[in-house]
C-alpha positions in Angstrom: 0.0 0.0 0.0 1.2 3.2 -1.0 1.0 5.7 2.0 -0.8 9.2 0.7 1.3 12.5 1.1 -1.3 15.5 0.2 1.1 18.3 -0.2 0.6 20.7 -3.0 3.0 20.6 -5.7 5.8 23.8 -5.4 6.4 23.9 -9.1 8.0 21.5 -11.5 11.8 21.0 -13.4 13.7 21.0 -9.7 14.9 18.3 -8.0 13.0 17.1 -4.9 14.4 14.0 -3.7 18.2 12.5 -4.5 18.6 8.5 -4.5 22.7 7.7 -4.5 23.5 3.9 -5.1 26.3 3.0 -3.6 28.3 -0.1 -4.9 31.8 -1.9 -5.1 32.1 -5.1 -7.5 28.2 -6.1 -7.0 28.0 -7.1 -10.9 26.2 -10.0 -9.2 23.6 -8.2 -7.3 23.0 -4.7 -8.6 20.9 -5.6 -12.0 18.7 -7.6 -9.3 18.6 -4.3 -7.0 17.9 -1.8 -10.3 15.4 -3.7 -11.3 13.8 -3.6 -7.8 14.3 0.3 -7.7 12.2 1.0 -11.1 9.2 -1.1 -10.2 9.2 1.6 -7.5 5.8 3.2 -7.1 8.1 6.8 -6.2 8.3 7.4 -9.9 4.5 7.2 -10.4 4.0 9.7 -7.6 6.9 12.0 -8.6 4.6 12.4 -12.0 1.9 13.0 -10.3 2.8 16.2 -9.0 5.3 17.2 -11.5 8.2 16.8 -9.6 11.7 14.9 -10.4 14.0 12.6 -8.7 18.0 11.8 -9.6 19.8 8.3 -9.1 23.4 8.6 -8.9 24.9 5.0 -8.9 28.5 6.0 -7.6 30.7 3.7 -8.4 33.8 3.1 -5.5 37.0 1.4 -7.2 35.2 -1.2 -9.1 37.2 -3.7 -11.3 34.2 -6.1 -12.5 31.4 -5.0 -14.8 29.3 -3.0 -11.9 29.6 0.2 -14.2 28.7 -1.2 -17.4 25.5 -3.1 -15.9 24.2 -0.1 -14.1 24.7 2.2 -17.0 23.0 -0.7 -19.4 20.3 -0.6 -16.7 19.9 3.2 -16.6 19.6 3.8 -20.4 17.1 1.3 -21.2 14.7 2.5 -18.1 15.1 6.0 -19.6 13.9 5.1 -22.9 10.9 2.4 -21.7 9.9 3.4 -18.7 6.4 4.5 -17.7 7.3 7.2 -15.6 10.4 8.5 -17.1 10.1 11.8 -17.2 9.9 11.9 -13.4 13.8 10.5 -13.1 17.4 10.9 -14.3 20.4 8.8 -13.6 24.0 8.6 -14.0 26.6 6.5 -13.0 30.1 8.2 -11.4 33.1 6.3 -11.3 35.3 6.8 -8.4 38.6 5.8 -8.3 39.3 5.3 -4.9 37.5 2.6 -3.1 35.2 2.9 0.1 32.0 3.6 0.9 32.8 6.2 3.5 34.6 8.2 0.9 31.5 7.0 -1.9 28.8 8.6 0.5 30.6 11.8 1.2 31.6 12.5 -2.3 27.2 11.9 -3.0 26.1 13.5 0.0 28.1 16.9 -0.3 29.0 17.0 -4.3 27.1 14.5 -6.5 24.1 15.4 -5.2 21.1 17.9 -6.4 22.0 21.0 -4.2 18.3 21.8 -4.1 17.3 18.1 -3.1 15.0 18.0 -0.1 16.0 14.4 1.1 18.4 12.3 0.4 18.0 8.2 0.1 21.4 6.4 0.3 21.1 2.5 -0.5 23.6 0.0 -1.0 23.7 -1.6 -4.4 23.8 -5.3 -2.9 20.2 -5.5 -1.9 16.4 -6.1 -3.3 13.7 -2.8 -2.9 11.0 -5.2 -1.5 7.7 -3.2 -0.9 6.3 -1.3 -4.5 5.7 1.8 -2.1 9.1 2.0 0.3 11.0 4.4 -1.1 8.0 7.0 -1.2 7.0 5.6 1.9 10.3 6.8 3.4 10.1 10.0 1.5 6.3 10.7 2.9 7.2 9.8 6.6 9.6 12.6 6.9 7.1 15.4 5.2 4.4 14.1 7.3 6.6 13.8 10.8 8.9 17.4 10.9 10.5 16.1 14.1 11.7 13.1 12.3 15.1 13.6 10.4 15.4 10.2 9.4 13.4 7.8 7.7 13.9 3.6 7.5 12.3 0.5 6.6 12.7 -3.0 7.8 15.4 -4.9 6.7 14.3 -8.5 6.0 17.0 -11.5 5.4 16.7 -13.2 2.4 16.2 -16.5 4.3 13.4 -15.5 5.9 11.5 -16.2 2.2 12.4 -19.9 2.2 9.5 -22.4 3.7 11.8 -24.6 4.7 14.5 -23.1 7.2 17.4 -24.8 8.7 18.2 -24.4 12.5 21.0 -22.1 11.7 18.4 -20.0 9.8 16.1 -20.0 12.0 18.7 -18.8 14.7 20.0 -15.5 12.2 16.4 -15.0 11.8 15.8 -14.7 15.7 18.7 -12.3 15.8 17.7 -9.9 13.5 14.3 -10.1 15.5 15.9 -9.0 18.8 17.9 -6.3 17.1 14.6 -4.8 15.4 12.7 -4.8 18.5 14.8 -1.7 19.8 13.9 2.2 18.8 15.9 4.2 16.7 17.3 1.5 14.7 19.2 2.4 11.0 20.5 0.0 8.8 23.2 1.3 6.5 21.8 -0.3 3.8 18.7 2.1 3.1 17.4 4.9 4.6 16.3 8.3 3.8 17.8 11.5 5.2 16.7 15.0 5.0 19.4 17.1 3.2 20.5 19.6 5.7 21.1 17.2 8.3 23.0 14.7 5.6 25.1 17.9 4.6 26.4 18.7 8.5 28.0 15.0 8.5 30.9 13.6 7.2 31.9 10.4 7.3 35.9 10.8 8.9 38.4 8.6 6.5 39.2 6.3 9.3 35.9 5.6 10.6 35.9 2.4 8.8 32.5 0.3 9.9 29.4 1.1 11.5 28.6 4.7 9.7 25.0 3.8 10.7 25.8 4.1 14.3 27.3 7.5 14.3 25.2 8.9 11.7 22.3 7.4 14.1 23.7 9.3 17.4 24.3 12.2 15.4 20.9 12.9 14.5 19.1 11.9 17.6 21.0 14.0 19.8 20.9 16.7 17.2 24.6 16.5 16.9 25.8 16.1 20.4 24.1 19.0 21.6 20.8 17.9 23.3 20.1 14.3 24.9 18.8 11.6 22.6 15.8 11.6 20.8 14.5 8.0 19.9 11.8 9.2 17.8 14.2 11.2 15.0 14.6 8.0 13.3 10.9 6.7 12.2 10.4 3.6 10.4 7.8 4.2 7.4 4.8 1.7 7.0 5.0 -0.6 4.4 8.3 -0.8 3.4 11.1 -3.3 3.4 14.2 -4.0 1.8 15.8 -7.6 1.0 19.5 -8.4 2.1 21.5 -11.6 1.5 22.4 -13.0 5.3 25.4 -14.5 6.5 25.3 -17.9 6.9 28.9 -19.4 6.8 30.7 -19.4 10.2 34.0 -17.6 8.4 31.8 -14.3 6.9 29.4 -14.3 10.2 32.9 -13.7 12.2 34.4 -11.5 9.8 31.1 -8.7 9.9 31.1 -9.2 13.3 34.4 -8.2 13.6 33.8 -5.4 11.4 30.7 -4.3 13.5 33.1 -4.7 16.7 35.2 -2.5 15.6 33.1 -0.1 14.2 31.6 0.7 17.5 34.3 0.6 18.8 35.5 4.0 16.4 31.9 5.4 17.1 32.6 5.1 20.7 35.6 6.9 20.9 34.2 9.4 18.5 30.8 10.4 19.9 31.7 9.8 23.7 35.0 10.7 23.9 36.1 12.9 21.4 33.6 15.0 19.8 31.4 16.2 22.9 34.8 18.1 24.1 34.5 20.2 20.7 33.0 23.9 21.0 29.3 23.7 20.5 30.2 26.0 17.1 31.7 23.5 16.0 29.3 20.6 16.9 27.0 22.5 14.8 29.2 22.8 11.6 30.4 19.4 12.3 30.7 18.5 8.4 33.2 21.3 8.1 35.1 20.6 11.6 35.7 16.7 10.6 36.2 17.4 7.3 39.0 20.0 7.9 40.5 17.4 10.7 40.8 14.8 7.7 42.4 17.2 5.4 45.1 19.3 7.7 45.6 16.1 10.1 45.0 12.6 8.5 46.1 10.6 11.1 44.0 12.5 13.9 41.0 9.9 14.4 44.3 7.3 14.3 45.9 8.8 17.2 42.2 9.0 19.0 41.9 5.2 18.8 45.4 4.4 19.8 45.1 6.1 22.6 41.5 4.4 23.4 43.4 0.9 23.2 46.1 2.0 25.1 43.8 2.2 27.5 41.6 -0.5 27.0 43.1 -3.6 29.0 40.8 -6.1 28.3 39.1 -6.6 25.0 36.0 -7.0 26.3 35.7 -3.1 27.5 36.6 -2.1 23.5 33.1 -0.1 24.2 30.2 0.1 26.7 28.4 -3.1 27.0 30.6 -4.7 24.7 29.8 -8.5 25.4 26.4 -7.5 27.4 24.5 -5.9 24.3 22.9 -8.7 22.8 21.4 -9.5 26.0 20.2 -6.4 26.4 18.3 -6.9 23.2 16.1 -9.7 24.6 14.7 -6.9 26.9 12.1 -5.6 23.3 11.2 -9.1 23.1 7.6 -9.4 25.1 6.3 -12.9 26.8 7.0 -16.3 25.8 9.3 -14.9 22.6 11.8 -14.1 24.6 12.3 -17.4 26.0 12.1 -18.5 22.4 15.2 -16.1 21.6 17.1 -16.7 24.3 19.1 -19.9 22.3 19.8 -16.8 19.5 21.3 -14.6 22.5 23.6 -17.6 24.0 25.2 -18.1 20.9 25.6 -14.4 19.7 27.2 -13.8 23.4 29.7 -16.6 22.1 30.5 -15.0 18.6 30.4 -11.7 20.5 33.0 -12.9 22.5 34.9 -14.3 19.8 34.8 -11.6 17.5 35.6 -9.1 20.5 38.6 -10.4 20.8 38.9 -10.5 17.2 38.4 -6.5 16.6 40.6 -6.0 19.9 43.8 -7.8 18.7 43.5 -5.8 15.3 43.3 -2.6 16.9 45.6 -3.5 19.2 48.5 -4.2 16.7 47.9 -1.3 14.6 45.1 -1.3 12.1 44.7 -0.9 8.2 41.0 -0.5 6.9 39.1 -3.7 7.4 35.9 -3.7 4.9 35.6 -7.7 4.4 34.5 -7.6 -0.2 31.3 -9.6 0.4 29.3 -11.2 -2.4 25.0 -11.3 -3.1 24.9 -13.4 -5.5 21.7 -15.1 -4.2 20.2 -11.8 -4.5 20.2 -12.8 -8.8 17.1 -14.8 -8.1 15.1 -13.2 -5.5 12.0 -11.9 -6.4 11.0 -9.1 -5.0 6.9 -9.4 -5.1 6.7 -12.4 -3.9 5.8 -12.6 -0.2 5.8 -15.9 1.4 3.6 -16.3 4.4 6.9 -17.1 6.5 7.6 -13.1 6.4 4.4 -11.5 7.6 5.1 -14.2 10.4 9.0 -12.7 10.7 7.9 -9.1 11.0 8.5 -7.1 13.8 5.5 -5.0 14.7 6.5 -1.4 15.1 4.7 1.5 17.2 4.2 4.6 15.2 5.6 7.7 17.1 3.9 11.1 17.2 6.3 13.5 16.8 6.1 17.1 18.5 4.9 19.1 16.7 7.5 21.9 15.3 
């Protein structure tokens, strides 16, 4: 179901809304997520009321045929599509790799400067829902308060009728982790542009840019406390991701994730509430400047953080405890039902603590594991198995405040 957003049209030819595709080597998975994006009911909408959107596929150090797909992709939707006139899309090639440096280079150059929200997606997963991206888009104009806009992030497993214990275990994790407020996935999400535009994503912050965009815009950039309710997930909408499943890839994202928050940790609780509150507000230009005049500044931060740090399992707050602490959103009998999923995600929690710990420790390069979604070729993105409505987490609509 498409949700209704009765604005009046401001006037056609400028861009409203800017959708940047972020991708490394997915020639296996981005025709699948393209495909996805233009059965969108956004572009239908868009025409509606005259207005225009842009899709920027940027392109991070890719040596396989990403570029050539997407751009294959792009021209044949602008010639055949129903609702052309209510898109344009390019593809940029960037040299240098990582999505850090891919999302800044969208966020505060690529992009339409007159764009009233941004949506950021990764080019490894499926647009599930016909109506999530305008979904996303409406819950923002309909919720001022709110600066950020998600949608549920369903495994592709969770499709299958017949699940496997290990299966059923990833699916009860992701469960527990959606149960708590505030939660953005990395993977899609729409931003409003003048909050995208005072963040930049430091060089060295590595994993878990969620997480500090995330406390950045519900505390209104580390000058007020939290706010839960900035980041709203919009009705009826969904996007499809490949899981982990092989022991090897579950402990290297783990790792990843370890260490990411470990980097937001020192960032957002050590570091950055000690800046002037002038600069908190202009924080794109403060951490951009930092990266420029003194690259190895966030280095020396998390040195000193592991100098520190005795014990790997105080890398952050609550380190080994989180998980557990996710049971608490899970109501009744359920949570007995998840607690299996906690024990053994306190074991790989441990493991991959210690993991994270020992690379920081011993002095760190990046550490962005080059994942594959090649399952993602065959999924089909309207079909809805009985098994996901089952999967769903049900989620409590915040009023804003009025503003």
């Amino acid at each position: 179901m498409t949700q209704e957003l009765r604005i009046a049209p401001k006037g056609t030819g400028a861009i409203r809304l800017s959708i940047g595709i972020i991708v490394r080597n997915e020639q296996d998975a981005i025709g699948a997520m393209l495909e996805s994006l233009f059965r969108q009911t956004l572009f239908e909408e868009l025409t509606k009321r005259g207005w225009l959107c842009e899709i920027i596929c940027v392109a991070n150090g890719c040596t396989d045929n990403t570029v050539e797909i997407a751009q294959k992709m792009f021209q044949e939707q602008s010639a055949s599509h129903p609702f052309a006139e209510a898109f344009q899309c390019q593809v940029v090639p960037l040299a240098r790799p990582g999505k850090l440096h891919a999302w800044n280079q969208f966020v505060h150059r690529l992009s339409a400067r007159e764009a009233e929200c941004l949506i950021l997606s990764d080019g490894d997963i499926v647009v599930h829902n016909p109506a999530t991206l305008w979904n996303m888009y409406a819950t923002l104009q309909t919720n001022k308060s709110a600066s950020v806009a998600t949608d549920e992030p369903l495994k592709d497993i969770s499709f299958r009728r017949s699940k496997t214990w290990r299966e059923r275990i990833s699916l009860a994790t992701s469960r527990m982790t959606q149960s708590l407020p505030a939660q953005l996935s990395g993977q899609l999400y729409c931003i409003r542009t003048p909050v995208a535009r005072n963040i930049y994503l430091p060089r060295d912050l590595m994993a878990c840019e969620d997480g500090f965009i995330k406390t950045l815009v519900c505390t209104f950039f580390l000058t007020r406390p939290g706010v839960p309710s900035r980041v709203m997930r919009a009705a009826d909408a969904s996007h499809v991701f490949q899981a982990y499943m092989g022991l090897l890839e579950i402990l290297r994202n783990q790792k990843r994730q370890m260490i990411g928050q470990t980097i937001v940790h020192v960032l957002v609780d050590e570091y950055l509430p000690t800046l002037r509150l002038e600069e908190r507000l202009n924080l794109a230009e403060t951490l951009h400047d930092k990266d420029r005049f003194d690259p190895d500044w966030l280095r020396r931060l998390i040195r000193a953080h592991m100098q520190r740090t005795r014990h790997f399992w105080h890398l952050f707050p609550d380190a080994l405890s989180f998980r557990f602490m996710r049971l608490d959103g899970i109501k009744g009998f359920h949570k007995l039902a998840h607690l299996p999923a906690g024990i053994l995600g306190l074991g790989i929690s441990v493991f991959s603590c210690w993991l994270a710990y020992h690379f920081l420790k011993d002095g760190f390069e990046t550490y962005w594991p080059d994942t594959k979604s090649p399952r993602l070729q065959d999924f089909k993105p309207d079909a809805t198995p009985k098994e996901v409505c089952e999967l769903t987490t049900t989620v409590t609509t915040v009023t804003p405040e009025k503003v």
